[in-house]
C-alpha positions as a Markdown table, in Angstrom:
| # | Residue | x | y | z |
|---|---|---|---|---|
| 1 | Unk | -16.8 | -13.8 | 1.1 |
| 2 | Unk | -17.1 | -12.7 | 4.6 |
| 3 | Unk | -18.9 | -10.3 | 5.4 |
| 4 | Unk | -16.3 | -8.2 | 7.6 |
| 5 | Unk | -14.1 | -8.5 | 4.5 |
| 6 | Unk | -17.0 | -7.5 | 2.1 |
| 7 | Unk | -17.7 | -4.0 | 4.0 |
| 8 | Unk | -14.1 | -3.2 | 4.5 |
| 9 | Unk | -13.8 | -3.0 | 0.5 |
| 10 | Unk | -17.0 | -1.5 | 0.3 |
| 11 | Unk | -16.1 | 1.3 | 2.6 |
| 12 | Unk | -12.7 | 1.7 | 1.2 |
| 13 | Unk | -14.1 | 1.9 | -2.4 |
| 14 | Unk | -16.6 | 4.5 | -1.2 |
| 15 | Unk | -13.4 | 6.5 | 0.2 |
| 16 | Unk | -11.2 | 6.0 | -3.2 |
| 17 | Unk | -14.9 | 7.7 | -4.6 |
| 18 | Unk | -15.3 | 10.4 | -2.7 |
| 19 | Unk | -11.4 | 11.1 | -2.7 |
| 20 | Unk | -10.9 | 11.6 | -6.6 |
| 21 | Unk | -14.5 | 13.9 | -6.6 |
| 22 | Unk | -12.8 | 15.7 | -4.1 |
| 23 | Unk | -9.6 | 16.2 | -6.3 |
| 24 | Unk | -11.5 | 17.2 | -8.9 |
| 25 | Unk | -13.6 | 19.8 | -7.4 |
| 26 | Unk | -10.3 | 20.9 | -5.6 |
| 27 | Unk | -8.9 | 21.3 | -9.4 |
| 28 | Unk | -11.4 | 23.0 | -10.6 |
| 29 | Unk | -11.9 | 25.4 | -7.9 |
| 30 | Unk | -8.3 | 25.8 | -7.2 |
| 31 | Unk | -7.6 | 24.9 | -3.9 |
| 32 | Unk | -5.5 | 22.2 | -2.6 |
| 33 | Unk | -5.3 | 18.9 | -4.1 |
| 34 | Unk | -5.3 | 15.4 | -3.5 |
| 35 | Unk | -2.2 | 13.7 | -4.1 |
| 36 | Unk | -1.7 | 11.1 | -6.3 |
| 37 | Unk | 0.2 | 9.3 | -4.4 |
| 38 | Unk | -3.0 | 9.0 | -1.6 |
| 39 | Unk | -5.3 | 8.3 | -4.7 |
| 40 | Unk | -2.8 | 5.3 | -6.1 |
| 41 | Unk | -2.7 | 4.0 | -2.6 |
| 42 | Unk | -6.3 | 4.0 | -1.7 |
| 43 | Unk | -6.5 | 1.9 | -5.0 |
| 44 | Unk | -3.4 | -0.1 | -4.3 |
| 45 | Unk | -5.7 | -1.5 | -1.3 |
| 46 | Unk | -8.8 | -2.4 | -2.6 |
| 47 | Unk | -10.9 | 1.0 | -4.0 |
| 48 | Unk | -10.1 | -0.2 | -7.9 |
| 49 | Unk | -13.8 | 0.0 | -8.5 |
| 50 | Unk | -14.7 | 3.5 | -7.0 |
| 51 | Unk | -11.3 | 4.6 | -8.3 |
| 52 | Unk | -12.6 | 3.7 | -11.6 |
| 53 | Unk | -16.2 | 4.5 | -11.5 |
| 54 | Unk | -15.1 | 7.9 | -10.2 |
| 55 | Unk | -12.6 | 8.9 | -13.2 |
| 56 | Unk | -15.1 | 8.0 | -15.8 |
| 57 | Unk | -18.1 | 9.6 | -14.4 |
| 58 | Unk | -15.7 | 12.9 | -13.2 |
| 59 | Unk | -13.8 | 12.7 | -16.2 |
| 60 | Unk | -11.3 | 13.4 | -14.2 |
| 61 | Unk | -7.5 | 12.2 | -14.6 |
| 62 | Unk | -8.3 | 10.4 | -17.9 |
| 63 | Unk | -6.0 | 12.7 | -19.8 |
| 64 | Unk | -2.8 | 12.1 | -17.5 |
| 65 | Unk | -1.7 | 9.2 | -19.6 |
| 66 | Unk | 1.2 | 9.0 | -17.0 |
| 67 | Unk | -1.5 | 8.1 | -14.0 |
| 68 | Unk | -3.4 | 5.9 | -16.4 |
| 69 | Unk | -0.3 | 3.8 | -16.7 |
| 70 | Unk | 0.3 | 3.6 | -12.8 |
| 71 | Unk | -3.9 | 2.7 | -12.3 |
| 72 | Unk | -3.1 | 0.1 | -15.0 |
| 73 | Unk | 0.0 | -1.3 | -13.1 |
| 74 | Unk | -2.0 | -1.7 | -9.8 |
| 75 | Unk | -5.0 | -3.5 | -11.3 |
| 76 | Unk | -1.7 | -5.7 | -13.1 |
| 77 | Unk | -0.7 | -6.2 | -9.9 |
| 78 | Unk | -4.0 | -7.0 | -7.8 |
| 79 | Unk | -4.6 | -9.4 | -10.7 |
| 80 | Unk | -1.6 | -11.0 | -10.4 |
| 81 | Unk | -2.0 | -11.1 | -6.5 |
| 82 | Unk | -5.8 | -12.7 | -6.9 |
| 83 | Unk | -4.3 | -15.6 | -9.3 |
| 84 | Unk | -1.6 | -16.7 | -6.8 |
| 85 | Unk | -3.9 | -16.7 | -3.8 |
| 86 | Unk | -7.1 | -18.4 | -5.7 |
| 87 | Unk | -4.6 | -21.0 | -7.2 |
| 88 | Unk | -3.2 | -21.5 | -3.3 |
| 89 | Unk | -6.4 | -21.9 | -1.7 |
């Protein structure tokens, strides 16, 4: 993998992280939130891991059976996208 490539994910799987601790300190305390639009987008693009890692050890948005099914549907579709680019190359 290049590296480029490999820090870019890294760095945007740090950010999908951080983002859903933030909405869930945000939720508890009551101040704004993030939306769930930013948080299915920054996963859309490559944070599926810290998007992931972050609901389980937060416990945060595991509930919302709603958001579980969109997570779902990107990791369907990033699946998808990896088989028809592997099988191209």
């Amino acid at each position: 993998m290049d590296k480029y490539l490999f820090f870019t994910l890294l760095l945007i799987n740090v950010l999908s992280f951080f983002l859903f601790k933030i909405d869930k300190k945000n939720s508890i305390i009551g101040k704004r939130r993030v939306s769930e639009l930013a948080l299915c987008f920054v996963t859309l693009i490559g944070g599926t891991i810290g998007s992931l890692m972050s609901m389980q050890i937060y416990r945060h948005k595991i509930r919302k059976k709603s958001f579980i099914f969109k997570i779902v549907m990107i990791i369907a579709i990033q699946c998808s996208l990896l088989f028809f680019l592997v099988d191209r190359i």
